[in-house]
N, C-alpha and C positions, 0 to 999 in steps of 0.2 A: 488561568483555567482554560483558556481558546488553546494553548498551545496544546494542554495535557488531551484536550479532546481529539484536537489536531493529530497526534500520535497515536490514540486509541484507534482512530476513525481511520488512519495507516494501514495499523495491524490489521483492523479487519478486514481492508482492502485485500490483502494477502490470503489473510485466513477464506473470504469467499471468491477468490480466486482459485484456489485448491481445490477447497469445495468444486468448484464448476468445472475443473478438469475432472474430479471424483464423479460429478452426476452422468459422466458420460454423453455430453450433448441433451441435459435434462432428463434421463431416460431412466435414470435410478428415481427413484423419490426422496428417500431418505437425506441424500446429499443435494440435492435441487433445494429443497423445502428449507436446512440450513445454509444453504448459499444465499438464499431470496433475505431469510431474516438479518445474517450478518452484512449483505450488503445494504438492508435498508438500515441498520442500527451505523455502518459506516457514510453512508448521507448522512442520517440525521447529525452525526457526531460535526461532520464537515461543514453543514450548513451553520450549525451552533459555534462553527470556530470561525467563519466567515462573517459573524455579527462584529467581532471587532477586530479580524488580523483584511489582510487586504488581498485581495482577488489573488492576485497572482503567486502573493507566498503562498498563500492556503493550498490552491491547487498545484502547484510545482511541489511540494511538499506533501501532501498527499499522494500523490500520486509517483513519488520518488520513494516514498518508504515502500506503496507497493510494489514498483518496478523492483527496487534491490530484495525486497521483502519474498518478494514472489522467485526472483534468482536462485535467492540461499535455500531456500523452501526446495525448489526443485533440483536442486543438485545433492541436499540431505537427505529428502523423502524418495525421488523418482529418479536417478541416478541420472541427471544431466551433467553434462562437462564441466569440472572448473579451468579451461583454457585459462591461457596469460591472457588473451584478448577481451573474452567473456569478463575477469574479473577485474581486467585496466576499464573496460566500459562500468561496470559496476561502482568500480572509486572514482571516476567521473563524475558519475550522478551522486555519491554521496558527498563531492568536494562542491558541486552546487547548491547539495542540500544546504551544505553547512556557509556558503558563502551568503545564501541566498537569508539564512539565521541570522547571521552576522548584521548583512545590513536593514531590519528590521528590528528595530528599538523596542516592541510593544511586548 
């Protein structure tokens, strides 16, 4: 269940990142107001995954779905580059993710 939270609480890393490029430095409401709840529902999720995986997966993992999450996000929705370089950084951090999976047993 910690991992499945762990990947929820990813997603929404993403999802209220977007959001907060959408609010326009806060100045919209509409997009402010769901950035603030998905990113509090993305802690909560994290913290609940951090009762039994360990510091440092959780957060390199969290925070790697957001980084590639937030990539594909803005080269889909808001037309950013997919360079060679851009997506060799991106399968980087997802060859971390997965090592980092790997050697975590729980």
């Amino acid at each position: 269940m910690a991992w499945i939270s762990l990947v929820i609480a990813g997603i929404l890393e993403v999802v209220w990142a977007y959001l907060m490029k959408q609010s326009y430095g806060f100045t919209r409401i509409v997009p402010t107001i769901a950035c603030i709840v998905t990113m509090i529902a993305s802690f909560g999720l994290l913290a609940f995954a951090m009762r039994t995986l360990p510091l440092g997966a959780s957060y390199m993992i969290w925070t790697g779905i957001g980084a590639v999450g937030a990539f594909l996000a803005g080269i889909a929705w808001m037309g950013e580059p997919a360079n060679l370089p851009r997506i060799a950084a991106a399968l980087l951090i997802v060859s971390g993710l997965a090592l980092m999976k790997l050697s975590h047993s729980a």
